[in-house]
N, C-alpha and C positions, 0 to 999 in steps of 0.2 A: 345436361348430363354428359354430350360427348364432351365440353371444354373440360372438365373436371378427367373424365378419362383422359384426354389427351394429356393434359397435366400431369398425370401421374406416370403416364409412360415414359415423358421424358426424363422424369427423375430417374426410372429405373433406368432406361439406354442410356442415362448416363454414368451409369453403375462401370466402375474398372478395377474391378479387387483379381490379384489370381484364383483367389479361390470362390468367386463366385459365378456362375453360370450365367452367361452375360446374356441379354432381352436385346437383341439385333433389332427388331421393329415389332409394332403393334399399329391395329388399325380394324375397320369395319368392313365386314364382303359387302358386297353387290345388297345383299339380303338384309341387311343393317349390325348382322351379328359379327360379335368382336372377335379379332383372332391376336395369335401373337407367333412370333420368329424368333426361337431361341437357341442359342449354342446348343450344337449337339454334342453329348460328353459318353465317352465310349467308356463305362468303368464299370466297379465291382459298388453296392451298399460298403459303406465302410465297418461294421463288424464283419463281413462276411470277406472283403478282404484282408483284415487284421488274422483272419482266424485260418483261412486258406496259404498265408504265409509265415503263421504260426510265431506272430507278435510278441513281445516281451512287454510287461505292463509298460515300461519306459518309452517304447517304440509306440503305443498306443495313446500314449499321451500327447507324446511330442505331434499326433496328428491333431489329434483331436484338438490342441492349443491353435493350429492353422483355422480349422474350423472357427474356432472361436474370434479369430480375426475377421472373418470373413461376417458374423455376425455381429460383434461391434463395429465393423465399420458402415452397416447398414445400420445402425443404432444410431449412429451419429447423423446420417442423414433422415433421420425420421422416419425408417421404414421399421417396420417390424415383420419378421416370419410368420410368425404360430403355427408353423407346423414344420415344427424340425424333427427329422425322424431320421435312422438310420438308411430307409431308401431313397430320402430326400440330399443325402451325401454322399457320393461316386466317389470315387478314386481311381485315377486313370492309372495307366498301366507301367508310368511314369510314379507312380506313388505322389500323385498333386489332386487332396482335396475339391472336390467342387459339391458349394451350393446349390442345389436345384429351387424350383416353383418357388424363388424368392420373390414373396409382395403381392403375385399376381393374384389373389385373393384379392385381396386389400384392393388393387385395381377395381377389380369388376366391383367391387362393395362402394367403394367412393362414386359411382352414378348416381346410387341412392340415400349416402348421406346428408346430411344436412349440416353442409360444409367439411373442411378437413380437419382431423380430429386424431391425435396418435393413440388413444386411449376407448374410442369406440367399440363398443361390443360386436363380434362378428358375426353375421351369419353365414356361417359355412362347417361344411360335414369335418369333426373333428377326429383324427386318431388315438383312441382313449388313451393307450399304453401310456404316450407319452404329453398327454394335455396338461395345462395347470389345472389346480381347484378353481380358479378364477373363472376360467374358459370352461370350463364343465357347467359352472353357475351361474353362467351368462352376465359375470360382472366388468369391467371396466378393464380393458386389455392395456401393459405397459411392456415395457421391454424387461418387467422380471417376471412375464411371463416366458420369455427364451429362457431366463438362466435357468428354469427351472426344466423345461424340454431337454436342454444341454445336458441338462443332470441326470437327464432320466436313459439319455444318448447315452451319458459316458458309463452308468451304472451296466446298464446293456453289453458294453465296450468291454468293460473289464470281469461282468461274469458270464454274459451269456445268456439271462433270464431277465426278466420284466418285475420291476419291482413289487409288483402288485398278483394278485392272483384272482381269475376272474373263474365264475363258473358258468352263469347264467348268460353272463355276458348284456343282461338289460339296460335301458337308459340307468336306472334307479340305483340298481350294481355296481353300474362303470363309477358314477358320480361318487357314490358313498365312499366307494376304496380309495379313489382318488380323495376324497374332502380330509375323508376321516382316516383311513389307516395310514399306520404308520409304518414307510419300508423297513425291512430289516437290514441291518448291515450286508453291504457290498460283501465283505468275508466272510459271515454267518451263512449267507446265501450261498458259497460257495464253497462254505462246508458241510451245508445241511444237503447240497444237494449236485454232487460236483459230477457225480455220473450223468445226471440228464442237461448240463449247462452244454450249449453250445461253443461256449469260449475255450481257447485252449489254456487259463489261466486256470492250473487246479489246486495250487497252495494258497490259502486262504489267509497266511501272515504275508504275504504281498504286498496285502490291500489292506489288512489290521493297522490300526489307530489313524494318522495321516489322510490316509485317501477316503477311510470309511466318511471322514467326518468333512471333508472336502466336496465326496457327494453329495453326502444328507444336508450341505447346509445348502447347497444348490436347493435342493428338492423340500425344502420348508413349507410349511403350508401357509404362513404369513409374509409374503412378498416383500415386506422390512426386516424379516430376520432371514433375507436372501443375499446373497454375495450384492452390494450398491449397483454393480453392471457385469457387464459379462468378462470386461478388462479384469477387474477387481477379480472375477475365477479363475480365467485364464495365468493369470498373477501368482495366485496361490499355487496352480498346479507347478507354475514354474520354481516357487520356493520349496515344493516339496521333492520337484528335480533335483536344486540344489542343495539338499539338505541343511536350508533354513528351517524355524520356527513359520509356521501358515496360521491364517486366521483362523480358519475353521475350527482352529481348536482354543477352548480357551485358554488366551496370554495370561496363565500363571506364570509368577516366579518357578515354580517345580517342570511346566514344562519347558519354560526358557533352558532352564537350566540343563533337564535332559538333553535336550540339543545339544546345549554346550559340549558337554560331558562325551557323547556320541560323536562330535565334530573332532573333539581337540584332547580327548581319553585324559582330562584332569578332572583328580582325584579330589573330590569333597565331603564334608564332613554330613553323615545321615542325618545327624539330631538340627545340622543346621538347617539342612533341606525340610524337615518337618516343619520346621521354626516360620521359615522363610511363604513357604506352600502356604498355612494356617492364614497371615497376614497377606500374603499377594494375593490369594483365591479370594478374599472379601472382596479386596480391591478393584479386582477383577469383574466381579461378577456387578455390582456396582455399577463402574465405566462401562461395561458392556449395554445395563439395562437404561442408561442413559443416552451411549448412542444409540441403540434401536428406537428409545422413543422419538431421538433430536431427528434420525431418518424418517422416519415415519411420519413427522411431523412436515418437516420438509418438503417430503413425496405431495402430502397432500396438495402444500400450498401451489408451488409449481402447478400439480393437475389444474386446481384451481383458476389460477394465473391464465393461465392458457387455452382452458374452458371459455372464461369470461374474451378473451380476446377473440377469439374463433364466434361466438356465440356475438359478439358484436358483428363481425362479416357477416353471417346470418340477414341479420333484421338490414342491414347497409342493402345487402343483394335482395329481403323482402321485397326493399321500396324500391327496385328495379336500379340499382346501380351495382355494377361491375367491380369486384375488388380484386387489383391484382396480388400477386405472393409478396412482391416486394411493399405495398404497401400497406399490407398486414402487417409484414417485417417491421416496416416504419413505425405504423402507429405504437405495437408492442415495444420497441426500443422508446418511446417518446413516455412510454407510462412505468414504465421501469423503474425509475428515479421516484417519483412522486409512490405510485400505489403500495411499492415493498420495499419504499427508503426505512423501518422499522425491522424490517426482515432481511440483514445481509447474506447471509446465507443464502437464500432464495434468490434475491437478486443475482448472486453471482451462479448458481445455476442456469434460471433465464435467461439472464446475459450471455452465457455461456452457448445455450442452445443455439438463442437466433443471431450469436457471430458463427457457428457452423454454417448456418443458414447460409448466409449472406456471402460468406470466401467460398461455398458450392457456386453460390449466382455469378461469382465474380467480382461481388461490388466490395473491393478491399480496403477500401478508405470507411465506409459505414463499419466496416468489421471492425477494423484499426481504432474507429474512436470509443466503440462499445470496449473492445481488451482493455484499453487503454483505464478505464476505469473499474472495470473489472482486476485486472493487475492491484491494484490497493486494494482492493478487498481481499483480496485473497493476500496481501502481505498481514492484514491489520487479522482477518480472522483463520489463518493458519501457522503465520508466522515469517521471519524471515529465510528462513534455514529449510522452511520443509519442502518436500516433495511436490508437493500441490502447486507450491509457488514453481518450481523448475519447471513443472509441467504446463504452466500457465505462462511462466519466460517463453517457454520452447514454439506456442501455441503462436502469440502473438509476435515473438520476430518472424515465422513463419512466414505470418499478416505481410509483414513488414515487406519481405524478400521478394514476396509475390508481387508488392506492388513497387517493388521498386527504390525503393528505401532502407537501402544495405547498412547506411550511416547508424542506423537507429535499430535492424536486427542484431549486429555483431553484439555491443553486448550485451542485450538480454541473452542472446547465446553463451556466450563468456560468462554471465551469470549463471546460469542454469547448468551449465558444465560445472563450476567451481561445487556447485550444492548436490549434484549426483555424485560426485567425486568424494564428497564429506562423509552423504550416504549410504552410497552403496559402492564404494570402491573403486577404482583404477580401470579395470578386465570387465568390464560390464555393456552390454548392449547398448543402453541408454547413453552411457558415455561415448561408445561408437559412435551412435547418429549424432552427439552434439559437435564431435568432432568431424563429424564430414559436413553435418550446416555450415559450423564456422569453414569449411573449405570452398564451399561455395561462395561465401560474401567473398571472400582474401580472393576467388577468382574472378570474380567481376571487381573488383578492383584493380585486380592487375598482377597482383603477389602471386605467379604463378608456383614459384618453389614454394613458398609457402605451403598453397593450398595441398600440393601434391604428395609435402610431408604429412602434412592432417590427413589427408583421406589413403595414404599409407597405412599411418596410426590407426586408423579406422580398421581399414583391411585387415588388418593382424586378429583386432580384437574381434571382430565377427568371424574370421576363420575359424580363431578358437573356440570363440561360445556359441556362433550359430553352423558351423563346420564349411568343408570348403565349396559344396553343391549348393548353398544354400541361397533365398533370394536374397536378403541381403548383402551378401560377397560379391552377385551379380551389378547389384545396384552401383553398390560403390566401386566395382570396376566400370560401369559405364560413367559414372563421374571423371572418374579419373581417364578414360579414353579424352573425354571433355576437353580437361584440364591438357593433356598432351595436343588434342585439335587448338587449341589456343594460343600453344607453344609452339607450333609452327612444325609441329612433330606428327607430321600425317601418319608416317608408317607406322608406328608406336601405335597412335590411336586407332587406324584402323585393323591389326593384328588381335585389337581389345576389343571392337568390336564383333568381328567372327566370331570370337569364345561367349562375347554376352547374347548374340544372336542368334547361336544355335540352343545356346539352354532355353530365353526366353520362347522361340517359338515350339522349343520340342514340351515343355511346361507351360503357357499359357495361350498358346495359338496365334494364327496369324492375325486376328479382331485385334488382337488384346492389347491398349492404351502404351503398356510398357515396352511390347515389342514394337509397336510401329514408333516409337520415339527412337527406340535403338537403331530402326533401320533410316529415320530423315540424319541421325548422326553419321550413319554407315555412309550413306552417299554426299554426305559433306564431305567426307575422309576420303574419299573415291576422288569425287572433284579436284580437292586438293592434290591430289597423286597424279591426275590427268588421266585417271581412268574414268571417262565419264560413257562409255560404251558400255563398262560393266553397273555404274551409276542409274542410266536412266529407265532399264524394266523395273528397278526395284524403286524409285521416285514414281515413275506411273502408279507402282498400284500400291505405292502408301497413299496419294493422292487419290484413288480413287474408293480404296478405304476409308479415309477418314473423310472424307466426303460422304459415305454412307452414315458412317456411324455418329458424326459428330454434326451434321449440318454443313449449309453452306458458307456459315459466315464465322467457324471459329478460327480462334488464335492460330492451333495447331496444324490447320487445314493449309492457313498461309504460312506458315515457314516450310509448310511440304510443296506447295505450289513453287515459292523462291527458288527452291532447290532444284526443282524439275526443269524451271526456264532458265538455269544455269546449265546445267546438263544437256538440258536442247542446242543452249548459246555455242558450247564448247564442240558438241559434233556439228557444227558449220549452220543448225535449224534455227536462224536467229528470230526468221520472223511468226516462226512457232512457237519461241519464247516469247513474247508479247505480250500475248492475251496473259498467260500462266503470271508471270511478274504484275501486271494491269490488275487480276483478279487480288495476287498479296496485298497490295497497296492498296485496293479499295476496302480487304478486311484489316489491316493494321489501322489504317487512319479510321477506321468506326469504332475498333475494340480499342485501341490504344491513345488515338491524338497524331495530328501531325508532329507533332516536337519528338515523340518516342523513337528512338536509337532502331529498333526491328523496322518502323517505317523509313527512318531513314538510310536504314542497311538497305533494304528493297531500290529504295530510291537510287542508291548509288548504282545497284545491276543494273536498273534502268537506263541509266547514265550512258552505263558502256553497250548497252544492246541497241539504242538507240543510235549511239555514234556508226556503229558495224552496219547500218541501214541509212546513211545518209539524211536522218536527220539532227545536223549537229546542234540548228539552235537548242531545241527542245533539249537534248544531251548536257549542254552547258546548264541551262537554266536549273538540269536535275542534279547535276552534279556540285553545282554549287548550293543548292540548300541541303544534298546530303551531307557534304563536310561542312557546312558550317553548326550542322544538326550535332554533330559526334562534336567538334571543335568546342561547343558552347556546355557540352556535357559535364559535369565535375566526376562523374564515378564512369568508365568505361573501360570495356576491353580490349587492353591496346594491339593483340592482333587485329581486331577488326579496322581501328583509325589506320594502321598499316595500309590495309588492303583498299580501303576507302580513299584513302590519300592517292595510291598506287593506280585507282578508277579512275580520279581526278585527273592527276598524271595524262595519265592514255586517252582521256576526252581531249585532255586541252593541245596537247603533240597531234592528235587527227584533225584537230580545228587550226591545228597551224600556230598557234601561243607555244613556240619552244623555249620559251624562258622563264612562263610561270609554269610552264610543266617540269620546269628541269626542278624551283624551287620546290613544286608537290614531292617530286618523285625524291628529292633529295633528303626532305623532311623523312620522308619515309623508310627509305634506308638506313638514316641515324639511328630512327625508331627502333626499326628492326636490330640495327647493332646494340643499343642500348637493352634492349628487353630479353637480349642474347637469343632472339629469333634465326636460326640459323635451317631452316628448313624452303620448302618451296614459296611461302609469301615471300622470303627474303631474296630468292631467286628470280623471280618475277620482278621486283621491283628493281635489281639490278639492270636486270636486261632492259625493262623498261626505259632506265634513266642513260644506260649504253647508246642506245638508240636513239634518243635525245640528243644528244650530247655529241652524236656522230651528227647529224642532221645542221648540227649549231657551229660542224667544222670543227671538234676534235678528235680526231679520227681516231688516237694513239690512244687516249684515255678511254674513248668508248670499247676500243678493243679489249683494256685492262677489267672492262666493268663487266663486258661480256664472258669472257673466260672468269672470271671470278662465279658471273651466273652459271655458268657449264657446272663448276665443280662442283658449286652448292646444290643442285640440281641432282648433279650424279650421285650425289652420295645421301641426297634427300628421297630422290625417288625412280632413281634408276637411270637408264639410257631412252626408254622408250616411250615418250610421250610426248604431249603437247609444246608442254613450256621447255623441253631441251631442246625439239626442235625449230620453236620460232628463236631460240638464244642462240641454237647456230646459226642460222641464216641473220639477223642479227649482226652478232661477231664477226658472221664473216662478210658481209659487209662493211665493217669497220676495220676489218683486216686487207679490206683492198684498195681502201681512200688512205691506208695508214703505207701503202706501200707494198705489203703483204701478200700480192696477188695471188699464186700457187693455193697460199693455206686458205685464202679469204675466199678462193673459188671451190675448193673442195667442202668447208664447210656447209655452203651454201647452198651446194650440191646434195650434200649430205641430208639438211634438214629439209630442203624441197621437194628430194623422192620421198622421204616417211609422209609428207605431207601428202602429197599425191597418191600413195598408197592408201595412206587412213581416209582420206576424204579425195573419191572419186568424182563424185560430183561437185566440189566445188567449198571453198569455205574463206572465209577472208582471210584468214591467215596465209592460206595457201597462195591469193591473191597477192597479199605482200610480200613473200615468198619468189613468185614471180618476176614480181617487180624489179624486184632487188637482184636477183640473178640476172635478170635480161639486163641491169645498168649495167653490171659489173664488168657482163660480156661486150656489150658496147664501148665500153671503157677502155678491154681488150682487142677494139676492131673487129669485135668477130660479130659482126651486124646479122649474120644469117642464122648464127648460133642463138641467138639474142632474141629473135622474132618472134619464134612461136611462145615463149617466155611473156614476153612484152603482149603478145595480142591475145594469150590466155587471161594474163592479167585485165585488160581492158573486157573484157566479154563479161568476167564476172563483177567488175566494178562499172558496168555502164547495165546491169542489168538489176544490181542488188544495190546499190550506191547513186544511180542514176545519171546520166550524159553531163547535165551542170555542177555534179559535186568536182571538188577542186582535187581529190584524190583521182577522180576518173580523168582528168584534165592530165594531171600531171603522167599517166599513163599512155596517154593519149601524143603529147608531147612527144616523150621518148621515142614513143614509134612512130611517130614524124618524123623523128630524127635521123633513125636507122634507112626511112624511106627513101628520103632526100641524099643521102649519103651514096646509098646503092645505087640511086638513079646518076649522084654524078660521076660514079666507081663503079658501073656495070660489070 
């Protein structure tokens, strides 16, 4: 019983919508009894905030539609509510929807099922107002038992009053009104009785025709003449936003027509429209009672389908054998083909479900080959051109994206764009998101203008249709922060993040999936800047968030771990980043493969934190399978082979290879020029290969490459940071083998106090820092100037780098030098 609870827990903690009320942990006391840890949500029932701020139907809609997200998106992962009720949805004070006591019924009930089951009758105390007839009669629960709760929500919403009238309030009572009566119109109600409604909607042509029939087809008493899913309502509400034609009402010609007429004030002939009505209402009525039987029929089979599969686990776990989720998933994808090859329809439903399944689990290649045949089903039994199919493109490049395989989502997306384009116009939602997909593959490819135009385009059109507070406007400016971190454009991107980091955490909290990604981008953008002081309290406790909330071994845990042991690297704590880097690497290579580009990103930190601690083999050995990792890739993003290259570089110049570092560093550079990177990587990689390059005896050129770093630098991220001041000291080191002494010693000066100021205790930069000043002064005769320089440097490389590293050697030298010299020039 507990495996089955534990099971269900995790699905929901793994629950990340805004607007649902997120399940932080669950587990058993001391006493065996179950408990649970949930967000706590400070807000109003949502009629009773609609009504306290004195809503407009349109205002009460557009919430209610979020609501509706939040429960289709627990439809898709097999959860079901049944009990959605107006004090079951808060609204904070922020005006952002949240879902309450999602599932957790269902939890405590799956202890005692007999296996899992989405369609199981519940036992649990129901809220009559708003129950199905189903749920009253103790029959076979689905998810059109929400649409119909939603409806009985939104009826509430928009008058005030409870569709139903109870007196006695009995079992016997509740049931019957519920089975048998029928509600009266939303506007009837709120004409017949508009003094005692508690809504403050008192005109009753509001709600006449449109919405009446919008509710009522919610709240049907036959679950196939109910909107197909809760998408399918939410949808309608929104055509009756935009004053389209909605299902709920019958697709006659006469009402087409009204719309028309209503939209676009031309004038038509009466007799025609009688004409017209006469023959399309047959028609109508017809196709309607043909899809309600062809859903109906449908619904069944599915149940079926799923019963029988579930109901095999059963007798499997009788005879004492264990089945896990994913090989239920299995065997049901394995009988697909064979038991409902006569039934496409169905098939592509099935199919349908358990690729949700499966891209939840992660397993995106099982997902990938299920769409994949699913896609011709839905071409051969919807059509080429329709909706179903773009939604089904959209679904499986998705597939695609996630696992990797950008080659093979771009056009289904280009597909699926062209056909929402055909359908529903230019300015539309849908087209939004298919243009910021396509801006994601064009950025992992490399096409940064590109993508930046698309998720532009995007931005416009969600401004205007979804306004400019909204979450989508957010999303796709954190894309495009993205897309500027790629282009070498920290400050941009980090500017984008502030605006998406205050909305996400003032709207979804600190827990929540979407802000803690905004914040591992924030402190990329930091790092990048050389703000890594301001970077690493907000890496601690993403890390230590998603360490709670997601496990110790996901994906997302190790790109926030990466970040953190960068962050440590850059405030001088190298050997604190260690572990944090050790730990990414050990979840990339189990979730992903050694060959994977995020394993091999880690790998390269590696590279360079290992070198800064004196162990250079290991360093070489990491740094050559990270570039040859990116090297052997065909799709990648080329700031990262930049930066990777640039790692390479700086291993192989500390191990003393200055001539395959001059060619990394070189490579890298071009990169950079070529990909028009003109920000801080590009900076970095100069100074880099400056350094080089002085090392290799050309004093003159390194000085050129070093000022070139300065500019790019100053005007990438200012004066006061890391990478300006290891490129002064740098430069100006090459400014005093090049002749330059005055300017090559004030430079040096320059970057060595910031140094010494930021990192009191010690840091390797500052160590080289050192070094390099105390040459310069020796260079000058000024041996006593030089000393404490030269013997700071040695303290910190014979303590962090150790007595035999050839770096501590070489410091060691110099101040041999200075010794000898003064012993024979006392």
């Amino acid at each position: 019983m507990l495996r089955h609870f534990r099971d269900e827990r995790q699905i929901l903690a793994d629950f990340d919508h805004p607007h649902i009320a997120r399940l932080f942990d669950a587990g058993t006391t001391e006493d065996g009894l179950p408990y649970f840890i949930m967000e706590y949500v400070a807000g109003e029932p949502i009629d009773e905030y609609c009504n306290s701020r004195n809503f407009s139907v349109n205002e009460r809609l557009q919430l209610f539609r979020q609501v509706c997200a939040a429960v289709s998106y627990a439809h898709r992962h097999l959860v079901i509510h049944r009990d959605i009720k107006p004090s079951n949805i808060l609204v904070t004070k922020e005006g952002v929807p949240k879902l309450l006591d999602f599932g957790i019924a269902k939890i405590l009930q799956s202890e005692t099922s007999e296996g899992l089951t989405i369609t199981a009758p519940e036992q649990r105390t129901l809220t009559p107002e708003y129950a199905s007839p189903e749920q009253v009669q103790g029959l076979r629960i689905t998810t059109a038992s929400d649409v119909y709760s939603l409806g009985v929500v939104l009826y509430k919403l928009l008058t005030g009053q409870s569709p139903y009238r109870f007196k006695t309030r009995t079992p016997h009572e509740l049931a019957r009104a519920i089975v048998e009566t029928e509600p009266e119109k939303p506007s009837q109600a709120i004409a017949e009785r508009s003094n005692d409604s508690q809504s403050t909607i008192r005109n009753p042509k509001l709600l006449r025709g449109d919405l009446d029939n919008i509710v009522l087809m919610a709240m049907r008493k036959e679950t196939a003449r109910r909107y197909r899913s809760v998408d399918q309502f939410s949808e309608d509400i929104a055509r009756y936003l935009e004053g389209l034609p909605v299902l709920a009402r019958k697709d006659t010609i006469l009402y087409r027509s009204t719309k028309f007429i209503r939209r676009n004030k031309v004038g038509l002939a009466a007799a025609a429209l009688v004409f017209l009505t006469l023959v399309g209402g047959v028609i109508a009525v017809k196709r309607e009672a043909r899809r309600a039987e062809g859903e109906a029929r449908k619904a069944v089979a599915v149940k079926d389908f799923l019963k029988s599969l579930f109901s095999a686990a059963d007798r499997t776990q009788a005879q004492g054998k264990e089945r896990t989720a994913r090989e239920l998933l299995d065997d049901g994808a394995r009988r697909i083909e064979g038991e409902l090859k006569d039934q496409p329809d169905v098939q592509f439903e099935v199919t349908d479900l358990i690729v949700n399944i499966y891209r939840r689990l992660g397993e995106y290649d099982r997902a990938r080959a299920l769409m994949s045949a699913n896609l011709e089903r839905c071409r051969r039994i919807e059509g080429p051109h329709s909706i179903a199919l773009a939604e089904m493109l959209e679904s499986f490049a998705d597939a695609s994206y996630e696992a990797g395989r950008y080659d093979e989502a771009l056009p289904m997306y280009e597909e699926a764009l062209a056909i929402q384009r055909r359908k529903q116009g230019e300015h539309t939602a849908k087209v939004a998101t298919l243009l910021w997909d396509i801006a994601g593959v064009k950025r992992q490819y490399g096409d940064l203008r590109a993508a930046e135009e698309l998720q532009k385009q995007a931005l416009a059109i969600f401004i205007e249709t979804k306004g400019e507070d909204s979450s989508e406007v957010m999303d796709v400016r954190e894309s495009l922060s993205i897309t500027y971190l790629d282009g070498d454009r920290f400050a941009e991107a980090t500017a984008m993040h502030e605006i998406v980091t205050a909305w996400r955490e003032r709207h979804y909290g600190p827990d929540s999936g979407a802000t803690l990604f905004i914040h591992y981008n924030y402190v990329a953008g930091l790092l990048g800047l050389g703000r890594a002081a301001e970077a690493l309290p907000i890496a601690e406790d993403t890390v230590m968030r998603r360490r709670r909330l997601l496990g110790s071994r996901h994906d997302q845990l190790g790109r926030s771990l990466s970040v953190l042991a960068r962050a440590l690297d850059d405030l001088g704590r190298t050997e604190e980043a260690l572990p944090h880097i050790s730990e990414a690497l050990a979840i990339h290579r189990e979730g992903y493969g050694p060959s994977h580009l995020e394993f091999a990103w880690d790998l390269s930190w590696q590279s360079i934190f290992e070198a800064r601690i004196g162990r250079l083999a290991e360093a070489e050995r990491h740094r050559t399978a990270a570039l040859n990792s990116f090297k052997s890739q065909p799709t990648i993003r080329p700031l990262r082979l930049c930066i990777v290259q640039s790692n390479a570089g700086f291993v192989l110049a500390e191990a003393g290879r200055l001539e395959e570092a001059e060619t990394q560093l070189t490579e890298a550079t071009t990169l950079c020029r070529a990909q028009r990177f003109h920000g801080v990587t590009y900076a970095r990689a100069l100074d880099s290969l400056g350094d080089v390059v002085r090392r290799r005896g050309q004093a003159t050129r390194a000085a050129e490459l070093g000022q070139e770093a300065i500019a790019v630098q100053g005007q990438s991220a200012g004066e006061n940071n890391l990478v300006m001041a290891l490129a002064r000291v740098h430069t100006g080191a090459a400014l005093c083998a090049s002749g330059q002494i005055d300017e090559g010693e004030r430079l040096l000066r320059t970057g060595v106090e910031w140094l010494e100021r930021t990192f009191p205790n010690g840091h390797f930069d500052l160590a080289t820092g050192r070094f390099l000043l105390g040459q310069a002064l020796v260079g000058r005769g000024r041996l006593a100037d030089a000393r404490p320089f030269l013997q700071g440097a040695l303290e910190w490389r014979q303590a962090h780098l150790g007595p035999a590293d050839p770096r501590t050697e070489a410091v060691r030298q110099s101040l041999g030098t200075t010794t000898l010299a003064t012993q024979k020039n006392p």
